[in-house]
N, C-alpha and C positions, 0 to 999 in steps of 0.2 A: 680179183675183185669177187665177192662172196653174193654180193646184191643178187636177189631175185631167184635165190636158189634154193627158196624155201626153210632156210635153217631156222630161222627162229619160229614158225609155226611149228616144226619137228620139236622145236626144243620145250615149246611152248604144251603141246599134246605128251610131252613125255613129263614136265611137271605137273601136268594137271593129273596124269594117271597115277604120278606118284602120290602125291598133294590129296589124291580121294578116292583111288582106290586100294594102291600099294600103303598107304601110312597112312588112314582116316584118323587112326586113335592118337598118332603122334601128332599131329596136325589140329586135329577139331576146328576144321574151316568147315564153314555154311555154304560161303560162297567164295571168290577172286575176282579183284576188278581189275581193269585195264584203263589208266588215261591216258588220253592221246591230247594234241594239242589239234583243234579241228580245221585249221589252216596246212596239217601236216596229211595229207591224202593217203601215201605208203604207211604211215603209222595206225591208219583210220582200219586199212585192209584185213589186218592182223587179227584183232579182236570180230571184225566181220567174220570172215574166212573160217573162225574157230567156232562160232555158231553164238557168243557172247550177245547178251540183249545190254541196247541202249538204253542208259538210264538219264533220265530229264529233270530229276528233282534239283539238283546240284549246279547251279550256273557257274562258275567260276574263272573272272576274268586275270590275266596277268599282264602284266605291261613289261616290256622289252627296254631296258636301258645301255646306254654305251657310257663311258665314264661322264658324272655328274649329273646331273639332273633331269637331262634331255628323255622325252618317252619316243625311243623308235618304234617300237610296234606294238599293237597289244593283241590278242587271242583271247580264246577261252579256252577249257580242258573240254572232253567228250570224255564223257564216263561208258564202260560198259564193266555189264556184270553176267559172270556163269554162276548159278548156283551149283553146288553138289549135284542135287536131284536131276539138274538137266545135263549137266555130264552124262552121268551117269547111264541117264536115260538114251541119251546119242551113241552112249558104246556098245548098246543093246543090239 
């Protein structure tokens, strides 16, 4: 089992330096977001962890179904966003 052993924040820090420092021209990102679903706690850590700011504008509920019409669960998304500049500025 792989859980808890950092890989995707590693992997996550190596696209981002690819993403805006190694390839800016091929890329031309401003910024990357990250949704998580906010009942999802371990998913929430990630974009924390990476220094990503939460973003509030965007509510967005989804609803959980099993076959036919039944709503088992419903959530919302958590937005977070890095821009460039604040990458950037963190690998300073």
């Amino acid at each position: 089992d792989y859980e808890g052993q950092g890989i995707t924040i590693c992997s996550c820090i190596r696209l981002l330096d690819y993403i805006f420092l190694e390839q800016p021209d091929t890329f031309q990102l401003d910024s990357v977001e990250i949704h998580c679903l906010s009942k999802n706690v371990k998913s929430i850590r990630i974009p924390v962890a990476l220094g990503f700011q939460q973003a509030t504008d965007r509510p967005e509920f989804i609803e959980f179904k099993k076959q036919g019409d039944s709503i088992v669960d419903k959530d919302h998304l958590v937005y977070y966003v890095m821009t460039k500049n604040d990458w950037i500025n963190r690998k300073k």
